[in-house]
C-alpha positions as CSV (number, residue, x, y, z in Angstrom):
1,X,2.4,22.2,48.0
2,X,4.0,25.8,48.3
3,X,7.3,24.0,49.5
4,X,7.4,21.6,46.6
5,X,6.3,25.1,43.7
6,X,9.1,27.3,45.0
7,X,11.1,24.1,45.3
8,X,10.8,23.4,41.4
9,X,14.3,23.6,39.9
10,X,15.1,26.0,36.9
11,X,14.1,24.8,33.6
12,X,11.4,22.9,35.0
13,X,7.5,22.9,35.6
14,X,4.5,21.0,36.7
15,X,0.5,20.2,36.1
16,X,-2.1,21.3,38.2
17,X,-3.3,18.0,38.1
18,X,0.5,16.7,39.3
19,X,0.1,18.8,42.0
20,X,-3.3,18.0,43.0
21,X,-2.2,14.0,42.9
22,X,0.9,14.8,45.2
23,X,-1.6,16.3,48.4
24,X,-4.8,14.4,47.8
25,X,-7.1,17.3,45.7
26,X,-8.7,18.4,42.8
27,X,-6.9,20.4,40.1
28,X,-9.4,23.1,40.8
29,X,-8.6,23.6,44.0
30,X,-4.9,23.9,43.6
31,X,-5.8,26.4,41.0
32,X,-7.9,28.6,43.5
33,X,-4.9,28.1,46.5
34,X,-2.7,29.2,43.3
35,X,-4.3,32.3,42.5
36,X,-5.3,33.2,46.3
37,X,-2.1,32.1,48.2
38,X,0.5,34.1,46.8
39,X,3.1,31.3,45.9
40,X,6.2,32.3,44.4
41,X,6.8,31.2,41.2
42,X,3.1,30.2,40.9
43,X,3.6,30.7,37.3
44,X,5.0,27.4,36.7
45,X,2.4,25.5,37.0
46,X,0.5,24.9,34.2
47,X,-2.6,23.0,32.4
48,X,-1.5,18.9,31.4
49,X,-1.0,20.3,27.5
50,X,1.8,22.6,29.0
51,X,0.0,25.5,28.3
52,X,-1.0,28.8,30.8
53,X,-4.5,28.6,32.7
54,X,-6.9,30.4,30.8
55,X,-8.0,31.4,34.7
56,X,-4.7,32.0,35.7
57,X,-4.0,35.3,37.7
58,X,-1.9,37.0,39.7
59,X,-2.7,37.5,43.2
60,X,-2.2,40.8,42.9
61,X,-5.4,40.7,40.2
62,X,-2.7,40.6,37.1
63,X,-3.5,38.8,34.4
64,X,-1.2,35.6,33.2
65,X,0.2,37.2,29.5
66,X,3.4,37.6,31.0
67,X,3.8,34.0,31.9
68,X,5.6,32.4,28.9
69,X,8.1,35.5,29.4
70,X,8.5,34.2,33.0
71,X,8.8,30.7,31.8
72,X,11.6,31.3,29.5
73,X,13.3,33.8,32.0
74,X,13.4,30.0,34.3
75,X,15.3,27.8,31.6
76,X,11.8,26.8,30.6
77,X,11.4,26.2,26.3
78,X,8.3,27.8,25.3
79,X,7.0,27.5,22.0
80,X,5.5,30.7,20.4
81,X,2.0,29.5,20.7
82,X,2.8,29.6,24.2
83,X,3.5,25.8,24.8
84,X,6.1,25.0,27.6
85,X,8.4,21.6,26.3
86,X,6.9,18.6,28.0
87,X,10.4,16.9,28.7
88,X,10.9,19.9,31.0
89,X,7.3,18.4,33.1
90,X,8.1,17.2,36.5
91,X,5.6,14.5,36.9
92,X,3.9,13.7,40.4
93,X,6.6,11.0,41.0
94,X,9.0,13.5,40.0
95,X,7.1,16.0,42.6
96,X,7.2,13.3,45.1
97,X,10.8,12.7,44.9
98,X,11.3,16.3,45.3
99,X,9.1,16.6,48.7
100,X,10.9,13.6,50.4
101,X,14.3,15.4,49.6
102,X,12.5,19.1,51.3
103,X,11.2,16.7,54.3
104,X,15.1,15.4,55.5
């Protein structure tokens, strides 16, 4: 799961839930490996409606305000109520394409 976040290409991001369907889990738990396992670019993963974790934090104890800057900083559309643009979602198909191409 680390391999296919840092893996995500700019302007893109994904679901919890995406994520969760790609290795077998709950969205919760990716979530909790999220905010405990220091993955880079962590902030791009995000609740199904596009939007930042109202749990979200930083490993370092942060909390997420700074995430839609982040986003946008990625090539990621952001709305001002803080909404990323769902055509930018990679899907779990999408995210499974992307972890046979890190596997070869």
């Amino acid at each position: 799961m680390r391999r296919v976040v840092e893996a995500l290409p700019d302007g893109t991001w994904t679901s919890y839930g995406d994520l969760a369907e790609l290795i077998g889990t709950g969205p919760r738990q990716v979530g909790a490996f999220m905010r405990d396992g220091g993955v880079p670019r962590a902030h791009r993963v995000l609740t199904a409606a596009g939007k930042v974790s109202e749990g979200f934090r930083w490993s370092d104890g942060r909390d997420g305000r700074e995430v839609p800057e982040l986003l946008r900083e990625d090539g990621v559309e952001v709305s001002p109520r803080g909404v990323a643009d769902a055509s930018q979602r990679m899907y779990v198909y999408d995210l499974k394409l992307l972890a046979m191409e890190l596997a070869t």
